[in-house]
C-alpha positions in Angstrom: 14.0 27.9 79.0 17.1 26.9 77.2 18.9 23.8 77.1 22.4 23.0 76.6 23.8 20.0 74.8 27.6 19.2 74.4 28.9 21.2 71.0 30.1 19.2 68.1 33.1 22.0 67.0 36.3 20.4 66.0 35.0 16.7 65.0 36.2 15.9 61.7 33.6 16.5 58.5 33.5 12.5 57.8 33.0 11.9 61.5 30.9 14.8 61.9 28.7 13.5 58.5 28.4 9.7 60.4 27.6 11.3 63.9 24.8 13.7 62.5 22.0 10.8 62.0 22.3 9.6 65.5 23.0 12.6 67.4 20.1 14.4 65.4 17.8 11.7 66.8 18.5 12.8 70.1 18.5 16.8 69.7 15.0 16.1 68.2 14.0 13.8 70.5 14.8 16.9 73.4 13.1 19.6 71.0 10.1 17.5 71.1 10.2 17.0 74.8 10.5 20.5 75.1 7.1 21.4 73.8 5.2 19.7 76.8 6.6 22.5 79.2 6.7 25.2 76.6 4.4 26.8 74.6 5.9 25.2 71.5 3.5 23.2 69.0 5.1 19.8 68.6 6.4 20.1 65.0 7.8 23.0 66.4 9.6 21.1 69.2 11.4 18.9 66.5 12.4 21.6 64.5 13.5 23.5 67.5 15.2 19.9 68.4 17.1 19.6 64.7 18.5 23.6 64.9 19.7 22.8 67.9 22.0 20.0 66.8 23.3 22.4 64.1 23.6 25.2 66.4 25.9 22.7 68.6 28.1 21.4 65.9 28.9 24.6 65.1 29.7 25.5 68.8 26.6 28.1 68.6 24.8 28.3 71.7 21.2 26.5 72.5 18.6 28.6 71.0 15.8 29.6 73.4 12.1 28.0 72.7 10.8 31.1 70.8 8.7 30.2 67.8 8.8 33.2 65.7 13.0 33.1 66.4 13.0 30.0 65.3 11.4 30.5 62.1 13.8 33.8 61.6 16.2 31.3 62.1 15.5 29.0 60.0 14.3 31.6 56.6 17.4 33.8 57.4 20.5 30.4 57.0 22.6 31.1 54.2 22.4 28.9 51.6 25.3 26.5 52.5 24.0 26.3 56.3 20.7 24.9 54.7 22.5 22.8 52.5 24.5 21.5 55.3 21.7 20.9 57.1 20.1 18.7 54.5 22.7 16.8 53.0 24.0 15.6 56.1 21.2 14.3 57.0 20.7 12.5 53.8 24.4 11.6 53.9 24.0 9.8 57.6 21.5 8.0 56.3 23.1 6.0 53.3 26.4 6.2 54.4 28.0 8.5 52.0 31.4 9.8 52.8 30.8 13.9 51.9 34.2 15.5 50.4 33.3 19.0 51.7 37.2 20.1 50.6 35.6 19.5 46.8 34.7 22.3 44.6 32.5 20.2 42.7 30.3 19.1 45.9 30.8 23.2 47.4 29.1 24.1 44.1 26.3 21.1 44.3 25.4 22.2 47.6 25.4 25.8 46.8 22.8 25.2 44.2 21.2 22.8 46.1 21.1 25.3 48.8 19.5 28.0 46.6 16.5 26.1 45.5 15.7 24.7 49.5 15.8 28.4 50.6 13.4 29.6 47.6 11.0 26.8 46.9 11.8 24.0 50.0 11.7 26.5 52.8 8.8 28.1 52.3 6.7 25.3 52.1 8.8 24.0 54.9 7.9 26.8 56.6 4.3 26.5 56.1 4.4 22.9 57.7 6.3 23.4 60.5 5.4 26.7 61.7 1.2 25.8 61.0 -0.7 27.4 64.5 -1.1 24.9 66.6 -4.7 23.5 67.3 -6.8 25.8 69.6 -6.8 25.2 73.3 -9.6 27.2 74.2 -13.1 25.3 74.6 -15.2 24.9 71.5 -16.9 27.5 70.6 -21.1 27.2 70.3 -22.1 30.8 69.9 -21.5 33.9 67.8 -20.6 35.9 71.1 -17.7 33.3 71.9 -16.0 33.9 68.6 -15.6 37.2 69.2 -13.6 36.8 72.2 -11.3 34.6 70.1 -8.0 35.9 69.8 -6.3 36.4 66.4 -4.1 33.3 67.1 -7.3 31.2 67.8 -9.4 32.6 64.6 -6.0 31.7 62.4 -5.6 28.4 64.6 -9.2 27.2 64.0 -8.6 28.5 59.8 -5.7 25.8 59.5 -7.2 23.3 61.6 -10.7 24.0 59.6 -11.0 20.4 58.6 -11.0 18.7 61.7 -12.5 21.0 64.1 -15.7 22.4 61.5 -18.0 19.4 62.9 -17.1 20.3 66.5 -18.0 24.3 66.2 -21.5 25.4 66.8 -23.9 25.4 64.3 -24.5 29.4 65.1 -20.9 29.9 65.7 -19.7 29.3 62.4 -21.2 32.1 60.6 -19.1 34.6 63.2 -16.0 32.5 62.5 -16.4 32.7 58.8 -16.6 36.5 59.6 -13.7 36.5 61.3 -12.0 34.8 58.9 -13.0 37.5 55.9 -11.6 40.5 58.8 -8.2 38.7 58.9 -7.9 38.2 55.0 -7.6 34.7 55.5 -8.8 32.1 52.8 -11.6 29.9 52.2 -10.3 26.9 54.3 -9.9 23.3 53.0 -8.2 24.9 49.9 -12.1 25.9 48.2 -12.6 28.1 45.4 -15.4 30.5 45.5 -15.9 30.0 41.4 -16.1 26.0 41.5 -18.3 25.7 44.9 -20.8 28.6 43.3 -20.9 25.9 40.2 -21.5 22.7 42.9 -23.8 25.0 44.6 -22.1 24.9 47.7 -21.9 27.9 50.2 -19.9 29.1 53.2 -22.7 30.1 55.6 -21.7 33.8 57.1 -22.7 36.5 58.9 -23.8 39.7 57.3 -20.4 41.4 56.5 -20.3 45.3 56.1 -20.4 46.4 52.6 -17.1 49.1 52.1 -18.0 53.1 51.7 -16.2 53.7 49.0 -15.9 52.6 45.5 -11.8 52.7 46.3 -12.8 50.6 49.4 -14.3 48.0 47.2 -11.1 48.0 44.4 -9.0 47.3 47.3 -10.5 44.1 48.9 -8.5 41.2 48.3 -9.0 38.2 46.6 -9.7 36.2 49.7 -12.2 39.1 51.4 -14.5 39.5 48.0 -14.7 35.5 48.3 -16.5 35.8 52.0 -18.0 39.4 50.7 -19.6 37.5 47.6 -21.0 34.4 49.9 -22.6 37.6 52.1 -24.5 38.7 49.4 -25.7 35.8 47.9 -27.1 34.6 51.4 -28.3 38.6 52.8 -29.0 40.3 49.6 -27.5 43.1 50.7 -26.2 44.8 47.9 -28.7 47.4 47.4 -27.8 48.8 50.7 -24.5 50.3 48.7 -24.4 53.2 46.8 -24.1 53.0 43.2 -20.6 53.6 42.6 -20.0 50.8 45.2 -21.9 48.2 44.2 -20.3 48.7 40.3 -17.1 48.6 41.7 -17.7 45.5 43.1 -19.6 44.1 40.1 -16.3 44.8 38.2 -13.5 43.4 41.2 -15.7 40.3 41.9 -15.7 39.4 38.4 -12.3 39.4 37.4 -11.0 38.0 40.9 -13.5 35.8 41.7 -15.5 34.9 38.4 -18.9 36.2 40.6 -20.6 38.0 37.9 -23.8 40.2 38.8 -26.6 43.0 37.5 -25.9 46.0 39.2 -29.2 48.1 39.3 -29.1 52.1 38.7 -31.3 53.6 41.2 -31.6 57.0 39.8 -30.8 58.9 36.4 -27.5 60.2 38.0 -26.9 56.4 38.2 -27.5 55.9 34.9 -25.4 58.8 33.3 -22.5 57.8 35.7 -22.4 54.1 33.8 -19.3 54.9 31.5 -19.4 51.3 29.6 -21.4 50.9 26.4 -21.5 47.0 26.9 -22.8 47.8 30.4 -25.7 49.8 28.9 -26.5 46.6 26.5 -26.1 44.0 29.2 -29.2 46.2 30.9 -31.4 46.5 27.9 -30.5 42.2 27.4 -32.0 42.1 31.1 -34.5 44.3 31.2 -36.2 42.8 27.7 -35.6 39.4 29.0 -36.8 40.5 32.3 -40.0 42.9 32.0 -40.5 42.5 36.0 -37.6 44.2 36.9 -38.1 47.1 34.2 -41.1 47.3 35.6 -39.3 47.8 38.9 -37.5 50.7 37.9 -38.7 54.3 38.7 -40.2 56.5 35.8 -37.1 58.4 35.9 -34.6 56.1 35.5 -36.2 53.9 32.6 -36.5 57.6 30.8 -32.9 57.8 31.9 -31.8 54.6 30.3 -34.5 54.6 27.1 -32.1 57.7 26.0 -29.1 55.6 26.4 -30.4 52.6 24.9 -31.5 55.1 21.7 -27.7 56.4 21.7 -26.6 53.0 21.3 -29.0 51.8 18.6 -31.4 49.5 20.6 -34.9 49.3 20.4 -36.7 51.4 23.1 -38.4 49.7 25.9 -41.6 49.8 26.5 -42.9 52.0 29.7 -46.3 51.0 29.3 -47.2 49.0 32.7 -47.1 44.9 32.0 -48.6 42.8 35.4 -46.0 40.7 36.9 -46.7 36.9 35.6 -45.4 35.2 38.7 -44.8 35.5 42.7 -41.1 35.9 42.0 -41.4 38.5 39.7 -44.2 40.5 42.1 -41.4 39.9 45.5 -38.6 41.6 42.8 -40.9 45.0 43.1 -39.3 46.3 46.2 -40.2 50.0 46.3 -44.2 51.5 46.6 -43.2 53.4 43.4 -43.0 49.9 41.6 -45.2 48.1 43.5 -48.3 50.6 43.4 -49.3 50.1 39.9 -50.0 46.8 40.7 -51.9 47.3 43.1 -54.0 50.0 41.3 -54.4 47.0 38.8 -56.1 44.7 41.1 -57.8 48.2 42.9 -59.5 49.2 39.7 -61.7 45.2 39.2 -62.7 45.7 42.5 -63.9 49.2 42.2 -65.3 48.2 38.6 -67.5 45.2 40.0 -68.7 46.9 42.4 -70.4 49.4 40.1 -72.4 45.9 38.3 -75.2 44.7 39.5 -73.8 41.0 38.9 -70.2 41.0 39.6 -70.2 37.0 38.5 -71.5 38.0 34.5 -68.6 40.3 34.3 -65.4 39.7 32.2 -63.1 41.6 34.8 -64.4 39.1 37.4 -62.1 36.4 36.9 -59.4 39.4 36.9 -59.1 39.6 40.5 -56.5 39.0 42.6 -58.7 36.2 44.4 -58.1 34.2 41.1 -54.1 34.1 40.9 -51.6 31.1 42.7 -51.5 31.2 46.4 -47.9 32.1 45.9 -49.1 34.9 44.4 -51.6 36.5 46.7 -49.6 35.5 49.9 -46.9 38.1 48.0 -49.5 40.4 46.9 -50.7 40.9 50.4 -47.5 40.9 52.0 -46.8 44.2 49.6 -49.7 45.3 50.8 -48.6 45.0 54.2 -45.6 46.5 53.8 -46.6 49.4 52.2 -49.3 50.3 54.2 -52.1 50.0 51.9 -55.4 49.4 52.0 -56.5 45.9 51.9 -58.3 44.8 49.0 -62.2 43.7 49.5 
């Protein structure tokens, strides 16, 4: 669709200056128009509108209403077009009589021109050329945002704000997704690093965690945000290998400010961990934390006991300590870990069952029967899990 509008050429620069206000008026006035039989966005149509008027005073013909020409249009004008462009506009409006014969005003507008192409344009450029709002039907599930199109998922980023309230509650988790597999940013202009400090989250669907520890060093700044929300909400770091997950650990912290305990899962692991102050920051936890020494295999705390000895830190302990709490029994996610506890709690049974009066017994008031509710809910989930023998 094109459409042709008497040319400008040969008017005189004064006459041309006065003329531009009203005549722009119109051109944009027909851009506009021209978006409700086009595809164009309605910014769009204005802009398309005001090019058009240029494109006619300099006897140029109509350009066609193609979006992405139009913005190669506009980005690629030299700096005196763009110049042009905007001081004549200004100039129609307060009247000023533009000397464009002047070297003075030539070399105004050539500066002037340089700093609209590099800081006006782009900014410009992000306002006038933002995706339009989406036309398909609001989406409700997780299987309608994968049929969106990579238009739509980009359309429904920038228009984030205003459409977030009409998306479905179980379609936004896909959405976020999409928006990590198109590297696009956490919308509204949030900040992984402050919402993790207002406790605020993006809620998203479990993204795939990358193969490699290369893979990981190469996400970008916007995909470790969405990765790091995916974590937090699916715990699924420990599906990684090692190598992974401490490449992450060290990429999420400097781009991101996410800062996290990366567990070694075997002595390999442990010998692989290059950094010193990564070997102290363990021992910190691990005496801070007994449960999750305690959740470590034999092997490993061997492995890091001789590392901790290398560096001059005090030994820890592998003697078995009981987990105080619920929360520190649920951290015991292997049998290996788990299983002395339950030999614990195995061993008063088996012991008061051999006294005549379990009641005048010390160990009685050992059991598990005795602990929080919390506590034996978790304990017999374990149990569960592991396929062990349920306590009598």
């Amino acid at each position: 669709m094109e459409f042709h509008l008497p040319s400008l050429q040969g008017q005189t620069v004064s006459h041309l200056t006065q003329d531009y206000a009203q005549s722009a008026t119109l051109y944009a006035a027909t851009g506009a128009l021209a978006y409700r039989v086009s595809p164009l966005s309605l910014t769009n149509g204005l802009v398309f509108g005001l090019i058009n008027s240029v494109a006619a005073q300099f006897g140029h013909s109509i350009v066609k209403t193609d979006e992405t020409a139009i913005q190669k249009l506009l980005v690629s004008m030299g700096s005196i077009t763009i110049s042009t462009l905007l001081m004549t506009t200004l100039v129609g409006r307060v009247g000023y009589q533009l000397n464009v014969s002047s070297g003075v005003t030539l070399a105004l507008l050539n500066s002037c021109g340089e700093v609209v192409k590099t800081v006006v344009i782009p900014q410009l450029s992000n306002f006038f050329f933002a995706p339009a709002a989406p036309k398909s039907s609001t989406p409700e599930t997780a299987a309608d945002i994968k049929k969106l199109s990579e238009a739509d998922v980009q359309s429904f980023h920038h228009h984030y704000g205003n459409l977030k309230e009409k998306i479905g509650k179980k379609a936004l988790p896909a959405l976020h997704a999409r928006f990590y597999e198109l590297d696009l940013s956490l919308p509204e202009g949030k900040n992984f690093q402050e919402m993790r400090k207002a406790g605020e989250s993006f809620a998203i669907t479990e993204l795939e965690l990358p193969k490699t520890a290369l893979a990981a060093e190469g996400l970008t700044k916007n995909q470790l945000s969405w990765l790091a929300f995916s974590l937090l909400q699916h715990k699924g770091l420990s599906k990684a290998d090692f190598d992974v997950q401490f490449a992450l650990r060290k990429v999420m912290a400097v781009e991101i400010g996410f800062h996290f305990i990366v567990q070694p899962k075997s002595p390999a692991d442990v010998d692989g961990i290059k950094e010193d102050d990564y070997i102290r920051a363990l021992h910190q936890k691990y005496t801070s934390a007994p449960h999750q020494w305690q959740a470590r295999a034999q092997a490993v705390k061997e492995a890091l006991n001789v590392r901790f000895k290398a560096l001059g830190l005090k030994e820890i302990s592998m003697d078995f300590q009981l987990p105080k709490t619920a929360h520190e029994l649920a951290a015991l996610k292997t049998l290996e870990a788990f299983k002395p506890v339950y030999d614990h709690f195995n061993k008063i049974q088996l012991e008061l069952a051999k006294v005549e009066d379990p009641r005048k017994s010390p160990m009685y008031a050992q059991r598990i029967d005795f602990y929080p509710r919390d506590y034996k809910i978790e304990f017999n989930k374990k149990v569960s899990e592991f396929t062990l023998s349920p306590l009598q």
